[in-house]
C-alpha positions in Angstrom: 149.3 44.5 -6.5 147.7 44.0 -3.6 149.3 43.9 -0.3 148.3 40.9 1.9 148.6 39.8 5.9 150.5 36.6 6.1 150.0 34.1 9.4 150.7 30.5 10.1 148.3 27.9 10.4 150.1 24.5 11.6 152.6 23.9 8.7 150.7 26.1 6.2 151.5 29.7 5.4 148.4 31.4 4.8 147.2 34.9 3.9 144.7 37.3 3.9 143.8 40.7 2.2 145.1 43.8 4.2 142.0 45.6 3.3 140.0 42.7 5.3 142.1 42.6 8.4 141.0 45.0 10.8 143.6 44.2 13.8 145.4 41.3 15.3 144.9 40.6 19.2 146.6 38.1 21.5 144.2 34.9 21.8 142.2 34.9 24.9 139.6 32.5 26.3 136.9 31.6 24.1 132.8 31.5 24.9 130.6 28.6 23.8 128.6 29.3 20.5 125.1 29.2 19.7 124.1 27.5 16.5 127.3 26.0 15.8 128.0 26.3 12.4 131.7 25.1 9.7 134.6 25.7 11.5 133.1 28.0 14.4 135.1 27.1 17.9 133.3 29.7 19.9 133.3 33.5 20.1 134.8 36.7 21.8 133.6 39.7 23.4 135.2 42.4 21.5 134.5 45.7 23.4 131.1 44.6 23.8 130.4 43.1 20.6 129.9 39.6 20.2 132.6 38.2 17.3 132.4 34.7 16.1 135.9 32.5 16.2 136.5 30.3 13.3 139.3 27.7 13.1 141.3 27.6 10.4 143.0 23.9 11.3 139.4 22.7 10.9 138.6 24.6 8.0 141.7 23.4 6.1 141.6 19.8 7.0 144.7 20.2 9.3 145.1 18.7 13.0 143.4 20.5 15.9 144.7 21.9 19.0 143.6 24.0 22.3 144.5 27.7 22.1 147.6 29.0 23.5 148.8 32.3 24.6 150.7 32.7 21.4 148.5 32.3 19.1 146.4 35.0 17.7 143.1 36.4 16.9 143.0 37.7 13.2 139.3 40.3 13.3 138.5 40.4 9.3 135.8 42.4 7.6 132.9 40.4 5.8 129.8 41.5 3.6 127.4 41.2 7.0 129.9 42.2 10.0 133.4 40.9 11.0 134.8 37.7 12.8 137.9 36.6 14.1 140.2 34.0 12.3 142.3 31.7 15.3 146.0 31.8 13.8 149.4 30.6 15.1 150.9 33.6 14.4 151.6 36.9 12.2 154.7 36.9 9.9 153.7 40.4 8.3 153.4 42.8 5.5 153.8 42.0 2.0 152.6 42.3 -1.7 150.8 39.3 -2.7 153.4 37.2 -5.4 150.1 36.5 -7.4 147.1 38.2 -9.5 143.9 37.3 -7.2 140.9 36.7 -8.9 138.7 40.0 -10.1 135.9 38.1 -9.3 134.4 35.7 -6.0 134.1 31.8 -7.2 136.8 31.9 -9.7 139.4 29.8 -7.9 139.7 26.4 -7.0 138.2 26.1 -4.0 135.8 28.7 -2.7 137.3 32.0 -1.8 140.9 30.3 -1.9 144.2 30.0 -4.0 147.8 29.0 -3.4 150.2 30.0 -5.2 153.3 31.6 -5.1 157.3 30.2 -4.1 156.2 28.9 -0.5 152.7 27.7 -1.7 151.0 30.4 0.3 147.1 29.6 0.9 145.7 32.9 -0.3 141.9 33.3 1.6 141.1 36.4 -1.2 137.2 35.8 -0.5 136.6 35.4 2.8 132.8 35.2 2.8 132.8 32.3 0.6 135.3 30.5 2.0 133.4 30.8 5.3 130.1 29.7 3.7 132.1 25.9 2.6 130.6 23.1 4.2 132.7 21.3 3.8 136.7 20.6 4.2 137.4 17.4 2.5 137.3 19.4 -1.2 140.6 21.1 -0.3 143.7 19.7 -1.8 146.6 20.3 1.2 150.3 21.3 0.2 152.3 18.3 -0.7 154.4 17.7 3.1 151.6 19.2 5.3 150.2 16.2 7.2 146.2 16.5 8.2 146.9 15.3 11.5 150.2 16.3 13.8 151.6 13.8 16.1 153.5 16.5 18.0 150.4 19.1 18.1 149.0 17.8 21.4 149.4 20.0 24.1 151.0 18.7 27.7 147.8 19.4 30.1 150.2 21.5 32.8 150.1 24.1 29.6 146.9 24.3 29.1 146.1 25.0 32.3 148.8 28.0 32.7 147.7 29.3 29.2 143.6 28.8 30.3 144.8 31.8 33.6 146.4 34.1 30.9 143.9 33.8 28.3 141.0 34.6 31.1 142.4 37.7 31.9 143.0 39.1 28.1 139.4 38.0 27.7 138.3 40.7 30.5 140.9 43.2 29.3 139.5 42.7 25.6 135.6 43.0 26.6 136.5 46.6 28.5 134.4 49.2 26.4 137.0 50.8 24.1 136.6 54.4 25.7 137.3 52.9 28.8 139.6 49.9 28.5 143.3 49.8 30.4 145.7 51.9 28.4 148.6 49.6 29.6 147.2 46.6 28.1 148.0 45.1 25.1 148.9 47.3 21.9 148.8 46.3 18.2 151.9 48.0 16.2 153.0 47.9 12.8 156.7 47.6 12.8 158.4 49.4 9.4 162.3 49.8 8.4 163.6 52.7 8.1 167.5 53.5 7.3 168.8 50.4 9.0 166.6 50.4 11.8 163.3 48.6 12.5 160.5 51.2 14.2 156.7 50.8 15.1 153.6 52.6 15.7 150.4 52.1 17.0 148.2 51.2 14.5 145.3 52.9 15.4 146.8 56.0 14.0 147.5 54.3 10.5 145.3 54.4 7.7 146.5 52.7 4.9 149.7 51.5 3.4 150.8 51.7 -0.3 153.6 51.7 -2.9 155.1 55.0 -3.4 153.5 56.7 -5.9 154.8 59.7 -7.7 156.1 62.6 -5.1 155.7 65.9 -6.6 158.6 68.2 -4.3 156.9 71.5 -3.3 159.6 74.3 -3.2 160.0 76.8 0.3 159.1 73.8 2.8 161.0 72.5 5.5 163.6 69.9 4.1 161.7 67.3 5.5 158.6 67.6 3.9 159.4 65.3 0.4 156.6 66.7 -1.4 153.1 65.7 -2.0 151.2 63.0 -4.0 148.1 62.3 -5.0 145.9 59.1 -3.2 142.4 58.5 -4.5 141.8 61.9 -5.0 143.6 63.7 -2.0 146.7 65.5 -2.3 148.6 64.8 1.2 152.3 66.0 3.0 154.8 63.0 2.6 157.3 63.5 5.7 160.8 62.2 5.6 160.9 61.4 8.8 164.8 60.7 8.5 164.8 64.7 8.2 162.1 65.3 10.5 163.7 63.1 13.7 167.1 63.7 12.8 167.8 60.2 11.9 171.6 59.4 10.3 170.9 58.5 6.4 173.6 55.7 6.4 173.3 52.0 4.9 171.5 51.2 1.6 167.8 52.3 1.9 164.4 52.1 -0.6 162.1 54.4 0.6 159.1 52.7 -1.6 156.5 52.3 0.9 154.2 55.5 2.3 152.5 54.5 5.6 148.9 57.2 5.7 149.0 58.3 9.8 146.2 60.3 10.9 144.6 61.4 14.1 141.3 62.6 12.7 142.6 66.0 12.9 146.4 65.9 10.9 147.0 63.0 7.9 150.0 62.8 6.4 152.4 59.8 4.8 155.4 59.3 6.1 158.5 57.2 4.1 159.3 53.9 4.6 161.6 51.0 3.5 159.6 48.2 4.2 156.6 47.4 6.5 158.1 43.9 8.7 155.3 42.6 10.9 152.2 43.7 12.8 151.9 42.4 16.2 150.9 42.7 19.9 153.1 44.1 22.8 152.2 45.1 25.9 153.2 48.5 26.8 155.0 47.5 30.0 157.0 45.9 28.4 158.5 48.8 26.6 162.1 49.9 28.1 162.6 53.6 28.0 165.2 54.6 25.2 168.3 56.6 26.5 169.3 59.8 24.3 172.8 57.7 23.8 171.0 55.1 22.2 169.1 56.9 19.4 169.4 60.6 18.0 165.9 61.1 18.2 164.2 63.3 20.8 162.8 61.6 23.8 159.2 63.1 23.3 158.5 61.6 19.6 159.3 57.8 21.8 157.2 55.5 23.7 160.0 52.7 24.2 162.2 50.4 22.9 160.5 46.8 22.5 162.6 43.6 23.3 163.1 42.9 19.9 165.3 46.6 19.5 162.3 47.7 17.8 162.0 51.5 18.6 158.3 52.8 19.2 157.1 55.9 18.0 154.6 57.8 19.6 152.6 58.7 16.8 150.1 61.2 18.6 152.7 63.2 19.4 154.6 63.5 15.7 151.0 64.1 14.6 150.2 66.9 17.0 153.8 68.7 16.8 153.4 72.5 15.4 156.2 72.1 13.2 154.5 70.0 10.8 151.9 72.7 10.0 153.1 74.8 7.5 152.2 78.4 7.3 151.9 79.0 3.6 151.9 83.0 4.1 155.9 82.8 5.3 158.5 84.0 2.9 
């Protein structure tokens, strides 16, 4: 199956290939267009790159609305280059509860689908569902209104949200080598024995469904074994072994999350992936040793949610994950 990013868009819950989405960023204050074309609303400078913004309350027919600091900024692969998709909000992680098409043009409507217990809109081809002219052709959930009494927003709002947005826009055009290490921070939040934790997701390559572990006798006990992903053979890590985390509660350790540094890759277990979403570093509370078994130098924080952070770069880089084969 494959795995799918769902968001909000007004009262629809919408969704999106994982293998599309390339990261999720807070909204921030959007530049007039050029050539306005279907649903464009402006665009963003992303680490010097020009990205175009499309609306998805235009492009489904639904009510429109100014941006507000809670919304977000969905960048997704297409054939030619990537753009960013305006969305309420991310709700996470999951399989998608129906068979998309094998092929482009074989839904409904051009590159979408609903389907599913909560009638999700499924975008499976986002090229052609960008290249629609037009809106009116798509059928709307049955309760989903095309225009929102409630969705204007008080003018006092706007003008708070236009500061904030501003100032992400400048933090988000910073060259990437360069840009404020204390800004904003996209994490992908995963449950683990009971508890939820996150890490960054530039250190995460992929996400699947467990395949088959084969164990691998004289390791460490918290190396589960190895399996086989396209090809590669790569080190699963129980990190319930590896950061001394209690095994107690009910647990389904079915999903492997692929981290990598470009030097060490390795899957580690997981429960469940939750959410992906932005925090801001500073606002990270440090995590006393009273509060968590683990050792302080695998931990960035504690988010407000009770979401413990990991600090990937340094599980990566720790010697005791490189196995010398020649020991006895």
């Amino acid at each position: 199956m494959t795995h799918l990013l769902f968001f909000t868009v007004g009262g629809l819950t919408c969704a999106l290939p994982l293998a599309k989405t390339r990261q999720v960023v807070g909204m921030v204050e959007l530049q007039p267009e050029t050539g306005k074309h279907h649903g464009g609303v402006g665009t963003i400078n992303l680490h010097d790159r020009v990205i175009p913004v499309y609306s998805l309350w235009e492009l489904l027919g639904l009510s429109d609305r100014p941006p507000l600091p809670t919304d977000v900024l969905i960048i997704a692969s297409t054939s030619k280059d990537c753009v960013a998709i305006w969305a309420d909000g991310v709700r996470g992680v999951r399989e998608s509860p129906v068979q998309l098409p094998p092929e482009p043009g074989t839904s409904c409507f051009s590159g979408v689908l609903r389907g599913g217990e909560e009638e999700i809109t499924i975008i499976h081809d986002l090229d052609a569902f960008l290249a629609a002219e037009k809106t009116a052709q798509y059928p709307l959930p049955p309760g989903v209104p095309e225009t929102d009494s409630d969705g204007e927003v008080p003018p006092n709002t706007i003008e708070t949200a236009g500061e904030i947005l501003a100032e992400r826009a400048r933090i988000l055009a910073q060259p990437e080598e360069t840009r404020d290490e204390t800004s904003f921070q996209e994490l992908l939040a995963f449950r683990l024995a009971g508890q939820e934790y996150a890490i960054k997701t530039q250190y995460i390559r992929e996400v699947f469904i467990m395949h088959e572990i084969t164990p691998v006798p004289g390791v460490p006990e918290f190396i589960a074994g190895i399996c086989a992903i396209r090809g590669e053979i790569i080190a699963i890590v129980d990190l319930r072994a590896f950061l001394s985390i209690p095994k107690h509660g009910l647990t389904d350790l079915n999903r492997i999350i692929v981290l990598t540094d470009g030097t060490m890759t390795f899957g580690i277990l997981a429960d469940y992936v939750t959410d992906i979403y932005i925090r801001s570093t500073e606002q990270f509370t440090p995590v006393g040793p009273e509060a968590t078994s683990i050792k302080q130098r695998y931990l960035l924080g504690v988010t407000g949610e009770s979401v413990l952070v990991l600090d990937a770069a340094a599980i990566l880089a720790d010697p005791a994950l490189v196995i010398d084969q020649t020991r006895k």
